[in-house]
C-alpha positions as CSV (number, residue, x, y, z in Angstrom):
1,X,0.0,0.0,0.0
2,X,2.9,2.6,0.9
3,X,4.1,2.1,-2.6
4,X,0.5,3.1,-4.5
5,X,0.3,6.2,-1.9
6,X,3.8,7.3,-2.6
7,X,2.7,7.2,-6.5
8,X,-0.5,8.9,-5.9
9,X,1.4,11.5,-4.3
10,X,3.9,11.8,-6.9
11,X,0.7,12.5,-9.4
12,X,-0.9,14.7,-7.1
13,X,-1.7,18.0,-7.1
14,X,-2.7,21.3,-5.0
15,X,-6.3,22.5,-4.8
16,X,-5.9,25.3,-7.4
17,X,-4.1,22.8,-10.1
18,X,-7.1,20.6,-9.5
19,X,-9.6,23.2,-9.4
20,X,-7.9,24.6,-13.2
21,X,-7.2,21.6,-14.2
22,X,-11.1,20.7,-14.3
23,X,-12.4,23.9,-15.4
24,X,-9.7,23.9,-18.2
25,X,-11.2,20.6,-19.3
26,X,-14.9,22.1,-19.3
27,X,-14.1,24.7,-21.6
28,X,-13.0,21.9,-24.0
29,X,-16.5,20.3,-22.9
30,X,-14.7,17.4,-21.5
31,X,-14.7,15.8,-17.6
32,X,-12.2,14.3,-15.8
33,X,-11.7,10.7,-15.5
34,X,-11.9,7.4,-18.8
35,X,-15.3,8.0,-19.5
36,X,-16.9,10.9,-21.6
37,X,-20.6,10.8,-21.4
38,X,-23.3,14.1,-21.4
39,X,-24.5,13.2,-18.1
40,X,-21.0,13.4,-16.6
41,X,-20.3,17.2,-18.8
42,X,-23.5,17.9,-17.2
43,X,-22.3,16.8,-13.1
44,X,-19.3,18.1,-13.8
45,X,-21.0,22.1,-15.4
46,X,-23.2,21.7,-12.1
47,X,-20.3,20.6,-9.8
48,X,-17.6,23.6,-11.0
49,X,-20.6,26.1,-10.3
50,X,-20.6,24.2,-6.7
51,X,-16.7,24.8,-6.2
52,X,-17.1,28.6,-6.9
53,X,-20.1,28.8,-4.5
54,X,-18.3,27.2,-1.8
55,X,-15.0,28.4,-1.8
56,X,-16.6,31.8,-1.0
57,X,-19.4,30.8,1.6
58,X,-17.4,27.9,3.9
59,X,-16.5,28.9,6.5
60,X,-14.3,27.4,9.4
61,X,-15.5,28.1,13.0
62,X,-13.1,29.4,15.3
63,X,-13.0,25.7,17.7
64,X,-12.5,23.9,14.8
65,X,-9.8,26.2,13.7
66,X,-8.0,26.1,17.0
67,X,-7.8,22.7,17.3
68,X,-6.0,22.6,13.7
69,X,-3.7,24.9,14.6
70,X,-2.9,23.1,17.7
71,X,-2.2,20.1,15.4
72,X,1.1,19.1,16.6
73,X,2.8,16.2,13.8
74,X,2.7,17.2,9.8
75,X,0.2,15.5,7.2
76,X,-0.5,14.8,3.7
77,X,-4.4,15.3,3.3
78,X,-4.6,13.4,-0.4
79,X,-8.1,12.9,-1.6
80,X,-8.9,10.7,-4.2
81,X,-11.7,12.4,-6.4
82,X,-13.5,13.5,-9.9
83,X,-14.4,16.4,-11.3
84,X,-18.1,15.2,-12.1
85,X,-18.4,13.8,-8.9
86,X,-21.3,15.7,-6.5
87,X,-19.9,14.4,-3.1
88,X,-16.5,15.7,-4.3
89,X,-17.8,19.0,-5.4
90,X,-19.4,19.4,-1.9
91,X,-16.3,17.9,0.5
92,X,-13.1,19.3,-1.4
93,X,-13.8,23.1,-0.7
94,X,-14.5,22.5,3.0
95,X,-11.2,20.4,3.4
96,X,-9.6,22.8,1.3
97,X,-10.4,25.9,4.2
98,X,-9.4,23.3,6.8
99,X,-6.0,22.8,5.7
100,X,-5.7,26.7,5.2
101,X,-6.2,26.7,8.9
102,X,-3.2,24.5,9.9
103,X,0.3,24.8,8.6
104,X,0.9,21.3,9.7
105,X,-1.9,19.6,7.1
106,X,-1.0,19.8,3.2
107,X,-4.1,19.1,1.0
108,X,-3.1,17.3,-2.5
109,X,-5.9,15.8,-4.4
110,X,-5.4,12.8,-7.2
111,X,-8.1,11.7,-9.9
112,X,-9.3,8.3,-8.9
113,X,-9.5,7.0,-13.0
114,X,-6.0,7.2,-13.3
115,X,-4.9,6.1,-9.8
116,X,-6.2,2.9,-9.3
117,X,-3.8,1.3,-6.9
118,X,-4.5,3.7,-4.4
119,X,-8.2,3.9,-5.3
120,X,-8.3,-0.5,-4.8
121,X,-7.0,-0.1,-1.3
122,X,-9.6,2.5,0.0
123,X,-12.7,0.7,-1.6
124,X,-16.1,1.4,0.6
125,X,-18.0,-1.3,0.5
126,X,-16.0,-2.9,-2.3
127,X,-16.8,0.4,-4.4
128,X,-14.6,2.9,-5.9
129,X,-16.7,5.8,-3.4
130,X,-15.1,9.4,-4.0
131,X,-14.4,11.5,-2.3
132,X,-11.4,9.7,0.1
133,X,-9.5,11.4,2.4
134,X,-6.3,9.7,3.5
135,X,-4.7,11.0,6.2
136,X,-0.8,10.6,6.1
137,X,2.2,11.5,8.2
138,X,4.2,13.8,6.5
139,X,7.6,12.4,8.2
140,X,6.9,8.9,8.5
141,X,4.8,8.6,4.9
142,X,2.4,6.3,7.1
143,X,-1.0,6.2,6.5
144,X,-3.1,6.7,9.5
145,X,-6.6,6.8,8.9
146,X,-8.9,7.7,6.3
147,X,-12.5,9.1,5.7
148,X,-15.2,9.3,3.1
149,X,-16.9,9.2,0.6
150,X,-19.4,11.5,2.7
151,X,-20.2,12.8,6.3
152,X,-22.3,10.0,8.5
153,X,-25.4,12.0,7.8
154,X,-25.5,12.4,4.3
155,X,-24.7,8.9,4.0
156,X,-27.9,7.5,6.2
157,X,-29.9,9.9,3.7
158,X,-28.3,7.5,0.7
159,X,-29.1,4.4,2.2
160,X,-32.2,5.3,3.6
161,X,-33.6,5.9,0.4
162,X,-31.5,3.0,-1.6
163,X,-33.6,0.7,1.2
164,X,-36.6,2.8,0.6
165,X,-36.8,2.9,-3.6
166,X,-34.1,0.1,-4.1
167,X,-32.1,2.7,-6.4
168,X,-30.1,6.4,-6.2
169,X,-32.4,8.6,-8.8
170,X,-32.3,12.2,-9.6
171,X,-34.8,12.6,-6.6
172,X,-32.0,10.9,-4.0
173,X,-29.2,13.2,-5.7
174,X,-31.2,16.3,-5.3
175,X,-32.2,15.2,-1.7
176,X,-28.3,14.6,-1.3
177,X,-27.5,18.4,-2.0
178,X,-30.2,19.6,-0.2
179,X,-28.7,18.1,3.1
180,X,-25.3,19.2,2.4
181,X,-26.4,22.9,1.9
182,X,-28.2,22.6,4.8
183,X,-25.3,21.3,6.5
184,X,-22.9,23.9,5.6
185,X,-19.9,21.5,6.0
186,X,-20.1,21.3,9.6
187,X,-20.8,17.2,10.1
188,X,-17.3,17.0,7.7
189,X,-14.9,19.5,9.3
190,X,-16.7,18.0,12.7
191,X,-16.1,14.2,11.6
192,X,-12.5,15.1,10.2
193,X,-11.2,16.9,13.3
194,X,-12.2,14.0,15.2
195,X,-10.3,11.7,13.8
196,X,-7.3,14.0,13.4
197,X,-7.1,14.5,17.1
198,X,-7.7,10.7,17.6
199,X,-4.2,10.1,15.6
């Protein structure tokens, strides 16, 4: 496993390259990742309007903030994710303003289509789920936890209605961004700051 993180890392890159990186590719009406379809231009068109919304409204409240900052040991924040992907588009701005917080925690994001040895070792449920945080020490290179694809609540709303309707529809999807708008990144910064001060 060290191996296929230390490669991911090698073919990572910063939240700005990834952010450019994606909108580059939508004025060339292409997404990221192997597979070019109209439905995933159309995530990904929905999902860069997302990013530009939520890099200017997240915000980071001042206990999480502290306890970044008090963050004593370095780490690599790499997240595996997509450009058309809606969980992504929701999650990477908020753990983008929590590593701005903490000059211990350096966010680098990889795109999971062309790293699939890392991806295969952080499978959810045997899926390839994006977003994935993995939580490394900077020093060591040890992985020490990870997190994702979503924050405990927005997941119970999936699987709730997976049991409910046996499928994830339109409906689910727009029920999905309805929660995380109403959540305002709070459940993720609270979930991820756990488990950072748990390491």
């Amino acid at each position: 496993m060290k191996s296929s993180v230390a490669k991911a890392l090698f073919n990572s890159h910063s939240y700005p390259e990834y952010r450019k990186i994606v909108s580059d590719l939508l004025s060339e009406g292409k997404s990221t990742g192997n597979e070019q379809s109209d439905a995933l231009l159309h995530y990904s068109t929905l999902n860069e309007a997302r990013l530009k919304r939520l890099d200017k409204t997240i915000t980071v409240p001042v206990e999480i903030s502290t306890k970044l900052k008090a963050l004593e040991s370095e780490y690599i924040w790499l997240v595996i994710a997509e450009g058309w992907c809606g969980d992504a588009a929701q999650i990477l701005p908020i753990l983008n303003k929590m590593a701005v917080e903490s000059d211990k925690i350096d966010l680098r994001i990889v795109f999971r289509d062309l790293n699939d040895d890392v991806m295969n070792h952080f499978l959810t449920n045997g899926a390839r789920a994006i977003p994935k945080l993995i939580i490394i020490d900077k020093v060591s290179g040890k992985v020490c936890n990870h997190w994702g694809p979503r924050p405990k609540g927005a997941s119970d709303l999936i699987k709730n209605y997976k049991e409910q309707f046996g499928i994830v529809d339109e409906e689910a999807k727009t029920q999905l961004q309805m929660w995380y708008l109403h959540d305002k990144g709070l459940s993720t910064q609270n979930e991820v700051i756990d488990m950072m001060q748990k390491l």
